[in-house]
C-alpha distance (Angstrom), angle and dihedral (degrees) to the residues before:
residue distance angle dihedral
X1 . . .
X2 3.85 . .
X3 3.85 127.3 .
X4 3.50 108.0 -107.9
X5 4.35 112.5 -119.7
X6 3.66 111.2 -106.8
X7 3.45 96.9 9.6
X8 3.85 103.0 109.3
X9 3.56 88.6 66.7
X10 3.67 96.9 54.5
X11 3.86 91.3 52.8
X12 3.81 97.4 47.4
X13 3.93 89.2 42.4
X14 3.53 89.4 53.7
X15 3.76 97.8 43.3
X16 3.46 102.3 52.1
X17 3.57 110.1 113.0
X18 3.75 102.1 22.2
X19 3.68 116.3 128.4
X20 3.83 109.5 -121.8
X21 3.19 123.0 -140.4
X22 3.80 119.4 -128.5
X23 4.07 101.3 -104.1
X24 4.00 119.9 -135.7
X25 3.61 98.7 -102.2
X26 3.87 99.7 39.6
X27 3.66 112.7 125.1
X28 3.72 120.6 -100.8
X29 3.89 120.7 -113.8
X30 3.54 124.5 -82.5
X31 3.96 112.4 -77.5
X32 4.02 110.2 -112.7
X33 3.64 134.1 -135.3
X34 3.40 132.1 -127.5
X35 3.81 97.8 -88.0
X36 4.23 84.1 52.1
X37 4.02 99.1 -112.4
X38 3.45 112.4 127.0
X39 3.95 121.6 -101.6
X40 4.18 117.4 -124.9
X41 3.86 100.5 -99.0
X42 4.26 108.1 -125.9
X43 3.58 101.1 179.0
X44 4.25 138.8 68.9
X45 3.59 139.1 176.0
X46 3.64 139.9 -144.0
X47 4.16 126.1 7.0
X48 3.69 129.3 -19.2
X49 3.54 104.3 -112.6
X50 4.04 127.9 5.6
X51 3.62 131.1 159.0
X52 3.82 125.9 -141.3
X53 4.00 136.4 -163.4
X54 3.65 117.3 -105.5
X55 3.98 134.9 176.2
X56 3.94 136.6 -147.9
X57 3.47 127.2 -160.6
X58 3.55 125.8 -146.7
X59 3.95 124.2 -160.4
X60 3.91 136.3 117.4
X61 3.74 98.3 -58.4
X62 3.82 90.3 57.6
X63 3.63 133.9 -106.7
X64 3.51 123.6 -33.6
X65 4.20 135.4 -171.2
X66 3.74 107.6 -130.0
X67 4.28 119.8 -139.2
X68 3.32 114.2 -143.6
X69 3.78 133.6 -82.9
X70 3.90 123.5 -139.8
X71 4.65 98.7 -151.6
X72 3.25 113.4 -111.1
X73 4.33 123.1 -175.5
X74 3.87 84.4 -97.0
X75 4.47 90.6 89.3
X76 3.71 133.7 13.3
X77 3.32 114.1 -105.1
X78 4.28 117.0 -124.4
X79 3.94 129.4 176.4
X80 3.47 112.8 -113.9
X81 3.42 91.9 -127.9
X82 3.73 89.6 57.1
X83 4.04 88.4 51.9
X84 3.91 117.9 111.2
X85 3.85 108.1 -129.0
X86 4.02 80.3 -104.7
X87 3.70 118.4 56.9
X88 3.76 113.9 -172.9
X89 3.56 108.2 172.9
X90 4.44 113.3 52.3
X91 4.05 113.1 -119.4
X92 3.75 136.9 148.0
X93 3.91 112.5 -68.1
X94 3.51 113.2 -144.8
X95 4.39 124.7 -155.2
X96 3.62 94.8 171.0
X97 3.80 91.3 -109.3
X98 3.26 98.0 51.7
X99 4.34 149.7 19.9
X100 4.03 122.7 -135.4
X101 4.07 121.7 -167.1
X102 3.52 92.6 -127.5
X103 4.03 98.0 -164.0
X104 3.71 110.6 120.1
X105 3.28 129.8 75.2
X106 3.79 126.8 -91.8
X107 3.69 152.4 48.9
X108 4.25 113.0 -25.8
X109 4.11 109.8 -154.1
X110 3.91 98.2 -168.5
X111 4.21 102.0 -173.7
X112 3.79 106.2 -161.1
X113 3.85 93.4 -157.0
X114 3.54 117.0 -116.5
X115 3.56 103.1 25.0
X116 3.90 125.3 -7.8
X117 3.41 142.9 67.8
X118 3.98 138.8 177.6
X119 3.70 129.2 -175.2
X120 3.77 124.4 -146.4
X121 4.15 143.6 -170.6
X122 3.45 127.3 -140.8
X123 3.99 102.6 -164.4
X124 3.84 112.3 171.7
X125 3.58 98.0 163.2
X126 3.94 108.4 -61.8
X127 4.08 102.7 117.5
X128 3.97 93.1 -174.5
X129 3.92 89.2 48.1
X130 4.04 80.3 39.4
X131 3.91 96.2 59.7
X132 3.93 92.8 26.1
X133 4.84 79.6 61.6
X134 3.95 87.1 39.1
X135 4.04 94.4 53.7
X136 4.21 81.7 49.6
X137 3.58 89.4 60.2
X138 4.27 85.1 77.7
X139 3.87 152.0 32.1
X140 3.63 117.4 -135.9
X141 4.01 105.6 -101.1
X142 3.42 140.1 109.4
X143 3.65 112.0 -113.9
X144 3.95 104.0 100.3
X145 4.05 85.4 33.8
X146 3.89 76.2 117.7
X147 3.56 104.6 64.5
X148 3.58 122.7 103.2
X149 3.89 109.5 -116.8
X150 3.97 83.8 -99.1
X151 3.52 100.0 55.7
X152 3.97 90.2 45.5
X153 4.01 94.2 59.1
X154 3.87 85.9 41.1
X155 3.83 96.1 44.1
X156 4.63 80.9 37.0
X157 4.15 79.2 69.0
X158 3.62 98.6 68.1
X159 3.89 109.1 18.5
X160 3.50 149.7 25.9
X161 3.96 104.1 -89.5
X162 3.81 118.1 -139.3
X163 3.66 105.0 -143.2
X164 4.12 141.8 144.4
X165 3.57 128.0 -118.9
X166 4.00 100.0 -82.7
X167 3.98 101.2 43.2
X168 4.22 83.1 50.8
X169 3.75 92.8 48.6
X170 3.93 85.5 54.4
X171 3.28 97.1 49.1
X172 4.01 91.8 48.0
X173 4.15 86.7 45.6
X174 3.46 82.4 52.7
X175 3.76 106.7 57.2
X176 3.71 87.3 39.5
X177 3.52 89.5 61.7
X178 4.06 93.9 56.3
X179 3.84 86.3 43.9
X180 3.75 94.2 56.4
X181 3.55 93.7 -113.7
X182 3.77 110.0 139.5
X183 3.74 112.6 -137.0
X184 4.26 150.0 171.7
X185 3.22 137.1 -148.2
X186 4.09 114.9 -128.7
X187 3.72 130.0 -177.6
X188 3.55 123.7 -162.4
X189 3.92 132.0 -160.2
X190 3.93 142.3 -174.4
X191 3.79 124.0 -113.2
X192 4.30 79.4 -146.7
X193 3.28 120.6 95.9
X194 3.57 117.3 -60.2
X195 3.96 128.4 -126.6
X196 3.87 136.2 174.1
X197 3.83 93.1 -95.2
X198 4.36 109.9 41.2
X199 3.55 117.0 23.0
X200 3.21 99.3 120.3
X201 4.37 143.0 -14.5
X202 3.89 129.6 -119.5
X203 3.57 107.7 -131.2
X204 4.11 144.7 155.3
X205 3.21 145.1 -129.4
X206 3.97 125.6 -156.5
X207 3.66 130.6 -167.8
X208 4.01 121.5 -104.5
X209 4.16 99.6 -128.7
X210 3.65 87.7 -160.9
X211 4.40 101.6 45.5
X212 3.98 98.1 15.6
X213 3.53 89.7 -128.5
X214 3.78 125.6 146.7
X215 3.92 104.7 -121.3
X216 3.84 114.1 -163.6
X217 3.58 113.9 -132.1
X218 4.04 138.2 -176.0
X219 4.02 116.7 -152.9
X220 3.73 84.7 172.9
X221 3.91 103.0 70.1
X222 3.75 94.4 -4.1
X223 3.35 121.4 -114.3
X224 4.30 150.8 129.0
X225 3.43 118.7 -147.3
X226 3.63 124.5 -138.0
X227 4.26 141.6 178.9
X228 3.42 122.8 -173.7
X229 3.76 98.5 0.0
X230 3.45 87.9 -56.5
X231 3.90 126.1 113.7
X232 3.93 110.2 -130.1
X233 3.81 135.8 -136.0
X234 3.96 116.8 -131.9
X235 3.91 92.1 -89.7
X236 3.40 106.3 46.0
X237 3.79 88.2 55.9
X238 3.68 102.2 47.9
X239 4.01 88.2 46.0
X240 3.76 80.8 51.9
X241 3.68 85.5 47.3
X242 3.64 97.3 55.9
X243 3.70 95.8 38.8
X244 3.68 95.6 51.2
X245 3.77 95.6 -117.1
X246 3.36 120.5 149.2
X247 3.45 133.5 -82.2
X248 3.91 146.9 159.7
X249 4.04 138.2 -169.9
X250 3.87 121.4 -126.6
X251 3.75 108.7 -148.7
X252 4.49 119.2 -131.0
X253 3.59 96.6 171.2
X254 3.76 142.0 55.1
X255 3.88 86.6 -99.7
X256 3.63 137.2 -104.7
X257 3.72 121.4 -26.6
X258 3.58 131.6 -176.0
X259 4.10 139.5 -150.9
X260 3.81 103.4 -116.8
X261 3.88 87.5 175.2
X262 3.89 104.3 135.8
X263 3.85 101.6 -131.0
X264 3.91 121.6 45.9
X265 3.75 107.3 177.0
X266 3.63 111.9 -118.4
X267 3.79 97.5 4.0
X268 3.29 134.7 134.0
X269 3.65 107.4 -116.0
X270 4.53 90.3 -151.1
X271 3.64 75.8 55.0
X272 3.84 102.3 53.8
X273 3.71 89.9 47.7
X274 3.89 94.5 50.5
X275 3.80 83.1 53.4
X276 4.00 94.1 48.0
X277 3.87 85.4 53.5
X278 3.75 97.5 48.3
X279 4.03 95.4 38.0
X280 3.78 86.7 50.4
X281 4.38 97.6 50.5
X282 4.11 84.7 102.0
X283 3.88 88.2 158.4
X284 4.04 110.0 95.5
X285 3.87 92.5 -136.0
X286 3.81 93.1 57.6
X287 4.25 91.5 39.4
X288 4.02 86.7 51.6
X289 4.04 90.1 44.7
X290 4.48 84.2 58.4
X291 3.77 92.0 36.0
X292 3.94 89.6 56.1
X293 3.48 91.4 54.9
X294 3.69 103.4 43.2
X295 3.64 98.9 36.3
X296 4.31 105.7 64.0
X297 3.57 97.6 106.5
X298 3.83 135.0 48.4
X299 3.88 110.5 -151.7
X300 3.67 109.0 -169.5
X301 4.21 126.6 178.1
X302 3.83 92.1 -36.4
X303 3.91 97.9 -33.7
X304 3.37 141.6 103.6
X305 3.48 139.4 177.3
X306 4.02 135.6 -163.9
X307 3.98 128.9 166.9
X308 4.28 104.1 -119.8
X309 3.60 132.0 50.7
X310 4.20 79.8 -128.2
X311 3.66 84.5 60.7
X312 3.57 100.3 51.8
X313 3.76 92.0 39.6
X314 3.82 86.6 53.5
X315 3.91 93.5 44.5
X316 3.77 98.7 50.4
X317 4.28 90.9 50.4
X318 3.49 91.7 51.8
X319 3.65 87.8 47.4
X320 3.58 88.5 52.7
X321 3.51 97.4 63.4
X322 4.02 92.2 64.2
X323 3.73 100.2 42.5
X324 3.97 91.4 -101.4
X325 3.60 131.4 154.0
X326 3.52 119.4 178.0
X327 4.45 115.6 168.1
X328 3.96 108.4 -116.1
X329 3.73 113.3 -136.1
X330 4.13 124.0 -178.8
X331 3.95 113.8 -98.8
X332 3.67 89.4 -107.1
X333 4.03 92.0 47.9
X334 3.59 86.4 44.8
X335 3.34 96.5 48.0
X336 4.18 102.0 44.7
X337 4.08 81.2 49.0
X338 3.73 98.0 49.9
X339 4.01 106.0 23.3
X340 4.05 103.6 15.0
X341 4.21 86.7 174.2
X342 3.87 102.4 51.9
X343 3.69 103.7 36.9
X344 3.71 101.0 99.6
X345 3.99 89.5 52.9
X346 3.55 96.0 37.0
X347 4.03 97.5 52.0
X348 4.25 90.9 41.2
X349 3.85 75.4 63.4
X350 4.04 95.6 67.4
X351 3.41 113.3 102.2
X352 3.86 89.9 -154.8
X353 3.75 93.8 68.2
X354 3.58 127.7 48.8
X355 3.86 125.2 -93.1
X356 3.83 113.7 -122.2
X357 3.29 127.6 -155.3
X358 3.60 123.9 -114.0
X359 3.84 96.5 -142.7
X360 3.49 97.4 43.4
X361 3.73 109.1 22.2
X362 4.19 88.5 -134.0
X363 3.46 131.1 112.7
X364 3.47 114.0 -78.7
C-alpha cells in the first residue's frame, strides 16, 4: 500500500509527547557496576533493522502509546481493516503484528510502520468523549478543506485530516447523525473588528437525550462550556460573553493541534501562521482570551440575537462589510424559537434585564 503525502507529519505532530510504553522485545538497560554507572553494552540479538505496529490513543487525559494485548474469550477479535470508522461495541483489534484491547473510549491511531496508518472510534455511549475522539481524527490546516464531507470521514479512516473549524464540525454533525445523536450547526462571531482570519468560530450544538437541552460543543479546539456547574448552550454563553459573566471551557480531547506541513495548496501562508499561533495557545488563559473574542454572538439558521439596540446596530454594520444578512430576533424570540425549554432560566440570567422572582414575580 502507498504512504499517504503529508501524513508523516500528522503522526509525529500528534505523537510528540506521549509516553511510550517499553515494547516486549525492547532491550533491557545496560547492566551496572559496582560503583552504579552503567557498563558499555557489546552484545545484540535478533535482525538489524525491523519495524513493528504501534497504536496511540487520543482522549481527554492526553495521548497515550498502547502495549500490546494477547485475545483472550473476554472480546471478539476484528481486523482493523475490517473496522467501520465507528466502533461501538470494544473487541480485540488486530494489525497483523500486533493486538490492542480496544475498550475505552476514544480515538485509536494504529501506525503500521513503514507506510500505513488507520484511525478508529470507540463510541460506547459518551457524546462529549464522542466529539472530544471525533475532533482527534484532525489537525487544524487547510489541505483536505476540499473534500466533500464524504471523502473527509473516508479519507478520517486512514490519516490524520487537515481541516478548519467548519469542514470538522461537519464531519462531527455527520457521525452524530448515524449515531442517533441529534445535532446543529452554530456559528459564532465578534462585535470587534473583523479580519480575514477571526471573526467568528464554526461550532455545534447536540441534544442531551437524557435533559433535552442544547449543549454547545467545539470539535475544532475541543471543548464544553460550562457556568455554575452547568454546561451551556451557544446563547447563554455569548450573552455571558457580552455581559462579562462568567464562564469556563471543559476540555474532551487531547487539545488543539495544528498542520505544520510546509505547503498547503491554495493557502494563504499569513493564514497558516495565524492558525499555528492559535492551534498552539494550549494554556486555558490564552484559549479563553480567543474564545472571548470570537464567541459574542450566537447565529443560528438565519437568526441572531444580541441584548442592545447598540449591539444590533453594531452587528448588522459589521455584517455589512462581508455581504451578510442574518434576521435579528429579541433574546426572548430567539430563545422560544431556538431553545423553547430553557428560555425562562436562560433570560433571568441577563444582567441587562432585571431578575424576577419566582415567588413573587417582582424584582428581586
Amino acid at each position: 500500500m502507498k504512504s499517504h503525502p503529508g501524513s508523516l507529519a500528522c503522526w509525529l505532530l500528534l505523537a510528540v509527547g506521549a509516553p511510550l510504553a517499553a515494547r516486549a522485545d525492547d532491550p533491557p538497560p545496560a547492566a551496572a557496576d559496582e560503583s552504579g554507572a552503567s557498563l558499555p553494552r557489546e552484545s545484540w540479538d535478533g535482525p538489524l533493522s525491523v519495524d513493528h505496529h504501534e497504536c496511540l490513543l487520543l482522549d481527554a487525559v492526553g495521548v497515550q502509546m498502547l502495549a500490546p494485548a494477547a485475545p483472550d474469550d473476554s472480546l471478539p477479535v476484528r481486523r482493523v481493516e475490517d473496522l467501520p470508522l465507528v466502533v461501538t461495541e470494544p473487541c480485540f483489534v488486530t494489525t497483523g503484528d500486533a493486538a490492542i484491547r480496544m475498550d475505552r473510549e476514544g480515538c485509536y491511531r494504529f501506525l503500521l510502520h513503514p507506510d500505513r496508518t488507520f484511525q478508529r472510534i470507540l463510541y460506547l455511549g459518551d457524546i462529549p468523549r464522542f466529539l472530544g475522539a471525533i475532533g482527534n481524527l484532525q489537525v487544524h490546516g487547510w489541505r483536505d478543506n476540499g473534500l466533500t464531507t464524504e471523502e473527509l470521514i473516508e479519507r478520517a479512516g486512514r490519516v490524520c485530516i487537515s481541516i478548519t473549524c467548519g469542514p470538522i464540525r461537519d464531519v462531527a454533525l455527520r457521525l452524530l447523525d448515524q449515531q442517533g445523536i441529534e445535532a446543529r450547526k452554530v456559528s459564532t462571531f465578534t462585535l470587534d473588528q473583523w479580519n480575514s482570519f477571526d471573526t467568528g468560530h464554526a461550532l455545534l450544538e447536540y441534544r442531551d437525550p437524557q435533559t433535552g437541552d442544547w449543549i454547545l460543543m467545539d470539535p475544532d479546539l475541543g471543548h464544553l462550556f460550562r457556568a455554575d456547574g452547568e454546561l451551556l448552550d451557544a446563547d447563554r454563553l455569548t450573552r455571558a460573553v457580552r455581559n462579562g459573566r462568567p464562564w469556563d471551557t471543559l476540555a474532551v480531547n487531547a487539545g488543539p493541534r495544528v498542520d505544520m506541513t510546509p505547503a498547503c495548496p491554495g493557502g494563504n501562508p499569513a493564514v497558516a501562521l495565524y492558525g499555528l499561533r492559535s492551534a498552539l495557545l494550549t494554556d486555558p488563559d490564552q484559549q479563553r482570551t480567543w474564545y472571548r473574542r470570537v464567541l459574542q454572538v450566537t447565529q443560528l439558521g438565519d437568526d441572531y440575537t444580541v441584548d442592545t439596540p447598540a449591539q444590533r446596530d453594531r452587528f448588522e454594520a459589521l455584517c455589512a462589510t462581508a455581504n451578510l444578512d442574518y434576521t435579528y430576533l429579541p433574546p426572548r424570540a430567539f430563545r422560544e424559537k431556538y431553545y423553547p425549554a430553557r428560555t425562562d432560566a436562560a433570560l433571568a440570567a441577563d444582567p441587562s434585564r432585571p431578575v424576577h422572582s419566582p415567588q413573587t414575580g417582582k424584582p428581586e
